[in-house]
Structure formats: C-alpha cells, structure tokens
N, C-alpha and C positions, 0 to 999 in steps of 0.2 A: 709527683703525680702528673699524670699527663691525659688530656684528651681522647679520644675516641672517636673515627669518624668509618662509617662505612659507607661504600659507594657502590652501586647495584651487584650488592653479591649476589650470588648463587651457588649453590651444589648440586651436584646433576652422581647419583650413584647409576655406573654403566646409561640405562638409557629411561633410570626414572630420576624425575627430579624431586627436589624435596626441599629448597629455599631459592623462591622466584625472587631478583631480584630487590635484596632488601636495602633501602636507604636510611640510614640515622646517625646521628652525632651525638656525641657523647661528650660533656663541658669536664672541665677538669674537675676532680674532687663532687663528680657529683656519685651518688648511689640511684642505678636504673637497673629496675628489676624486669627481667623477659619473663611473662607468666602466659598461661596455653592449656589445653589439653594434653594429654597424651600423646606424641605424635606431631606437635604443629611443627617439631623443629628447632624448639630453643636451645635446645644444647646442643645440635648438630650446629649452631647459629656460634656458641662459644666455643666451641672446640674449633673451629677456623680463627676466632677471634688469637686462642690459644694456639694455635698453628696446629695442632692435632689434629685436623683433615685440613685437606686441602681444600682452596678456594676455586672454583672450576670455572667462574666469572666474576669481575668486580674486584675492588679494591680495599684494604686493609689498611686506614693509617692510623700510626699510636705517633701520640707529639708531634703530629706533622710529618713523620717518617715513615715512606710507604715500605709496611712487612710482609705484604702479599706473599712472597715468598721466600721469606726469612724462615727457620727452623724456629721450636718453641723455644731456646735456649738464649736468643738473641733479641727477643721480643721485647723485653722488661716488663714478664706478666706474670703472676704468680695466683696457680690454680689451688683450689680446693673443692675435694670430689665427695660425691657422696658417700663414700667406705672412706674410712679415716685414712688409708694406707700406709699404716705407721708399721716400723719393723718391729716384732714381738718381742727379738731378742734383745733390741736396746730398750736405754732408757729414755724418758722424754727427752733428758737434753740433751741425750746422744742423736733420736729424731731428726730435734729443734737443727744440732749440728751438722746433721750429716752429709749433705749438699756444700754447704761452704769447706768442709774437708777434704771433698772429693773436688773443690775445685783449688785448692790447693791457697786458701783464704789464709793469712797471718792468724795464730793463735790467739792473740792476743784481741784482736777485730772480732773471731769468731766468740768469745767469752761476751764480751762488749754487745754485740746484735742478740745471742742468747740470753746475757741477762736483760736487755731493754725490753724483748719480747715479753719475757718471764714475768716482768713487773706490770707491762701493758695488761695479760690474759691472766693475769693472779696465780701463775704458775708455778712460784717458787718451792711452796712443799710439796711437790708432788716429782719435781725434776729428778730424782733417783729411782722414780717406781719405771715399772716396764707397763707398755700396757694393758698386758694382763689383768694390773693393779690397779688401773684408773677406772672408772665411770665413763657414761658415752662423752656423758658433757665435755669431761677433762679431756675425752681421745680426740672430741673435737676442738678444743681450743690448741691443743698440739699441733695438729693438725693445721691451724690457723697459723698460730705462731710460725711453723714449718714457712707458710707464705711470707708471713711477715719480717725473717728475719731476710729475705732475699730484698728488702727497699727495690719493690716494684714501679712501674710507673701504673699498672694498673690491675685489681684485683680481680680475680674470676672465682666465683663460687658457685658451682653445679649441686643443687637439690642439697647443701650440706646437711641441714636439720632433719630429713626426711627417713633418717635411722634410728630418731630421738623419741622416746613416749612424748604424750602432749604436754605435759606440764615440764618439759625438760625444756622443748620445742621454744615454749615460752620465754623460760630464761634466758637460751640463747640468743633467741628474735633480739631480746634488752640487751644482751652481753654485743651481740656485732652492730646493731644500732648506735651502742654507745662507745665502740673501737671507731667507726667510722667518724663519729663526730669528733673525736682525738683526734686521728691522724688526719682530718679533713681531707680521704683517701678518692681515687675515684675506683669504685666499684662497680661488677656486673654482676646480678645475682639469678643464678632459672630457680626457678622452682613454679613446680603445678599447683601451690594452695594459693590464694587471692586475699586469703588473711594475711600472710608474710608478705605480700607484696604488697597492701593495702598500709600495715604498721613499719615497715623497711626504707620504701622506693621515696627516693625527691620525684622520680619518674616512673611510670610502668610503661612496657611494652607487651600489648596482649599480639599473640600471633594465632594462625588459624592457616594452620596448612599453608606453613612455607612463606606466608606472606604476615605482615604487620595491617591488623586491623585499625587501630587505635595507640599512639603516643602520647599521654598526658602526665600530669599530676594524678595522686590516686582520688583526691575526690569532686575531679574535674570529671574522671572518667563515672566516677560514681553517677555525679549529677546530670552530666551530661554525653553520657554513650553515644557515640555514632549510628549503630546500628544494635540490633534485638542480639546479635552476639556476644559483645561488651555489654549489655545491659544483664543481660543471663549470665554473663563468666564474672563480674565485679558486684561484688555485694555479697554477704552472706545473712540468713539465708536469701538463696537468690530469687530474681524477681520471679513474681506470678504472671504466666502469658495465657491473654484469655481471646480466642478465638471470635471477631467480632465483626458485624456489618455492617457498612455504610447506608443511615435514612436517611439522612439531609445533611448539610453545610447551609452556612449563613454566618458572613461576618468574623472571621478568625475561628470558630466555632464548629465543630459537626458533630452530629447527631448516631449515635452506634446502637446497634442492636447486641444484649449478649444476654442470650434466653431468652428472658421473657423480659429481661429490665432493657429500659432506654435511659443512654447517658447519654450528657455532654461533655464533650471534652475539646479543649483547644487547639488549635494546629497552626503549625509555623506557615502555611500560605492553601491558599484551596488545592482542593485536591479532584484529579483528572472524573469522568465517569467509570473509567478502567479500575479505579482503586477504591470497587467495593468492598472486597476481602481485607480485614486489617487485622491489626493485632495488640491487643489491647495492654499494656506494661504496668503492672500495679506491684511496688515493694512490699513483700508483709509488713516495716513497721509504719508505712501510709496508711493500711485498712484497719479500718475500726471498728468494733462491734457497735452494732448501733440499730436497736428496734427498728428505726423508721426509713433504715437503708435500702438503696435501691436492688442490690445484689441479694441476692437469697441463695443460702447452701445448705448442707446435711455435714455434721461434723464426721468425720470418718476416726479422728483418733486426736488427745491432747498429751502435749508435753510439757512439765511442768520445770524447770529449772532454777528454781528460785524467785530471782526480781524479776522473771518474765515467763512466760509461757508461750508455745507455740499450739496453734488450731488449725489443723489440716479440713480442708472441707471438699468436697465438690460443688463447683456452680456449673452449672448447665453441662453437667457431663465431663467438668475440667476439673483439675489438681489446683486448690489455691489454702497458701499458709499464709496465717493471720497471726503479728508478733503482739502482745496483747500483757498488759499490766491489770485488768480491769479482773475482778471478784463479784460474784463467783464464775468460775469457769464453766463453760457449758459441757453436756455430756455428750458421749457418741452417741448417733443417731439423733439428736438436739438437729432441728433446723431455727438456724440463726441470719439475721442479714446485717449488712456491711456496711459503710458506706467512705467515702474518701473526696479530701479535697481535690477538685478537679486539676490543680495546679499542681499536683504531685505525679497525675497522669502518664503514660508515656505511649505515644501510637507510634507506630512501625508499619510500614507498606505492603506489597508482597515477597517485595527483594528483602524486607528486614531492614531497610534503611528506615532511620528515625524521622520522621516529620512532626514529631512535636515543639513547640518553642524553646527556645532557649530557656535555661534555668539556672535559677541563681544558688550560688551553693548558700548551706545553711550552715550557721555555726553552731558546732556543737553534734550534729550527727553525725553518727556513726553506721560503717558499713559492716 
C-alpha cells in the first residue's frame, strides 16, 4: 500500500472547468472518503487519480512516484465502479481471473490471488455461478475481489453501494469497513450519502463545486463544520438553519432575534455592525421539546420510527425537525416550543462561515 498526494490539480473540460486546484494527501493504509453533492466533482477527482481523465493542471503522486501522466495500467490502482461490470458469460472466478490471464500471469500465481481473494470476500460457493446467479451483494464483492486480486498500491471505489437496496447497502458498509481493516489497505471512496462516509472514512473530504470545503475526521467535521455547508451536508437528519438577527453582543455572547423569540448564543470573537443577518444552526437531536422554550412552532407532520421520532414544524415561517424520544408525541397542527442548550448552538455569518466557538466532540453521539 502506498500514499496519496495530490498537488494543485485541476480539470478544465474545453473552456469550463470543474476541479480548481485541489490540494490533499493521502497516508498510507488510510480510508478517505470524497463526499459532495451532485456535480461537486468527486469522481471527476478519481478518475485522474485513476488516470481515466486527464490531469489539465497539477500533480498525481502514488508512493512518491509522480503518475500525472502515466496510463491507468501503470498506476498500481485498482478501481471499482458503480455497475459491477462483471462479464455475464463467465463465472466469478473466471471474473476474479480474467485480467491476470490477459496479462499473461503464471497459472499457478493466478489460482493463488483467486483463492486468497475468494477466502478474504467469502466467495467460495459461489465461484462457478455466472452472474446472472449471484445477488447484487455477491456481484459486488466480485467485483471487489476483481480489485483485489491485482495487490494495488491504492484502492478506488466510485459510488460502489449505490445500486444496492438499503439493507444490502448496510451489509456491505460492514463487509468493506472490515476488508479494509484486514488488508490495512489505502482506500479512496466517492460516494454522495454522508452516512457511508460518516460509518467508512478515517477521513472525509466534502467538495462543493470543484474545490475541497472541509478535510477532517468524520466527527470533527460533525462537531465542528467550517462553514453552514458542511454543517448542512454532514449529519443526518441534517441541521436546522434558522434565519436570525443581530440585537446585541456582550462578552463572548450575542443576542439573536428569530420571530418573536430572543436567544443567546455564544460566539468565537465579536462580531462587525455589518453582521446583522446570521444564521442560526440547530441539529434536530439538540432540540428539545420543552413547554417552557423559547422557540414556538406549528407541527406540520410526525415520524415515528421506533426508538425515535421525527417532528417537522415551522418556526417563524422556517422548516425545523425535531429528533425526539419523549411520549406522547404531539399532533399536526399542535403548536409546541423547544428549547436547546446554547452550547450546542451553531452561528454562521452571511458568507456561511462559522463563527461559533470551538466544540468539543461528545462521546457517544451519533450523526
């Protein structure tokens, strides 16, 4: 296994671009998941990493070896896409084999790599079915396998779970989480959910249009988001942003308008007279039902899921969900108020950069 470093890449298709400049390193054996919207570019981001587009600025090194513009065959990388792209007419271990054949691998090496794979992904009785016969799960662990019998220096995986039902989805999250921890591999994984990357990633990389907002741990970025974009894209469900106005400051402290309710809330240093308009950051499972809170809404709809429920409301004319254990549940059209520890708070400027204080992670929450 081997490192990772990129140095102000870029791609530029004809005369639009579409990854400014990205800088990141990547440690041996670590698992860093790229996560994003639609569009930000994470997989345009692997597919240079993968030599499958070219690099139109910036530097590519694996192990120290610059591959900027090495072919994908010389890389020592080994992708998995999101279609299995398994051939229908073989079988898995014809799959498993059929790259080391075509490069003209000893028989005996190729049996060796096929069954190591086979025993890593638990793929032994299934090695004679075609994939017709397998499950998505199994088409993806072939699929996997396929990578792993190439002894990469670095693993790529494009959206692989995102053709899987949810509960498949699941398994798999635990089945690559726990091949990584085996082969202590270095992995890159895109995928658009913030749930896989929040249960996967030693690191995440959230991107937003070509550029890298935020590199962290996942519950670094949890706790402490740079800006109102990471604080919206990391966390499920994601936070509640509540439109709100500067009354006063005093002493690490200021004073917010939202409706009719005035909070206090804390801030990492004062703040300008220009930075009346803010933006108030509260996670549903912060807010609490609580008679005597200062927030007041109208329930618009409840969800009930077992050990929790979700309560959709409007306050002052805004969308806000409330994650909630408490019995009995209120009804629509119910108006309820809220309330929340101020240290859970989260204020954002008008750029969306964070000015709240530093926070400490909690142990034990979950995003």
């Amino acid at each position: 296994m081997a490192n990772l470093q990129l140095t102000a890449v870029k791609k530029r298709f004809g005369n639009t671009q579409t990854i400014h400049g990205v800088d990141l390193q990547v440690q041996r054996g670590e698992f860093v998941v790229f996560v994003g919207p639609s569009g930000c570019g994470k997989s345009t981001l692997l597919r240079m990493i993968a030599g499958l587009e070219t690099v139109s600025a910036g530097q590519v090194h694996i192990g120290g070896r610059d591959v900027t513009g090495l072919p994908p065959s010389q890389r020592q990388v080994a992708m998995v896409f999101q279609s299995y792209a398994l051939y229908p007419h073989m079988t898995a271990e014809q799959n498993l084999s059929f790259g080391m054949r075509m490069r003209g691998v000893p028989r005996q090496e190729v049996q060796q790599k096929v069954a190591r794979a086979s025993a890593v992904l638990q793929l032994e009785p299934y090695l004679k079915r075609k994939p017709g016969e397998l499950s998505g799960g199994q088409c993806q662990r072939v699929a996997i396998g396929r990578a792993l019998v190439q002894d990469p220096d670095v693993f790529l995986f494009d959206e692989p779970l995102s053709n899987l039902d949810a509960e498949l989805r699941v398994k798999m999250r635990t089945e690559i989480a726990d091949l990584h921890r085996r082969l202590d591999a270095t992995m890159i994984y895109v995928t658009h959910d913030q749930t896989e990357a929040m249960t996967l990633a030693d690191r995440i990389v959230v991107l937003r249009n070509g550029r890298i907002e935020q590199v962290g741990a996942p519950m670094a970025l949890y706790t402490n988001p740079a800006n109102q974009f990471v604080a919206g894209f990391i966390g499920s469900p994601k936070m509640n942003f509540l439109t709100a106005r500067l009354v006063s400051q005093s002493a690490g402290m200021v004073t917010l308008q939202v409706g009719a309710a005035k909070l206090d809330v804390p801030v990492r240093e004062p703040l300008t007279a220009e930075q009346d308009e803010m933006t108030l950051g509260l996670r549903p499972e912060h807010l609490l039902i609580d008679s005597t809170g200062p927030l007041l809404g109208q329930v618009r709809a409840v969800e009930q899921l077992g050990s929790i429920s979700f309560v959709y409301l409007q306050v002052a004319g805004q969308d806000v969900c409330v994650q909630t254990q408490a019995l009995p549940l209120p009804r629509i059209g119910d108006e309820i108020r809220m309330s929340f520890d101020t240290a859970d708070a989260y204020l954002f400027d008008a750029e969306g950069l964070t000015v709240s204080p530093q926070k400490t992670e909690k142990v034990g929450e979950a995003a």
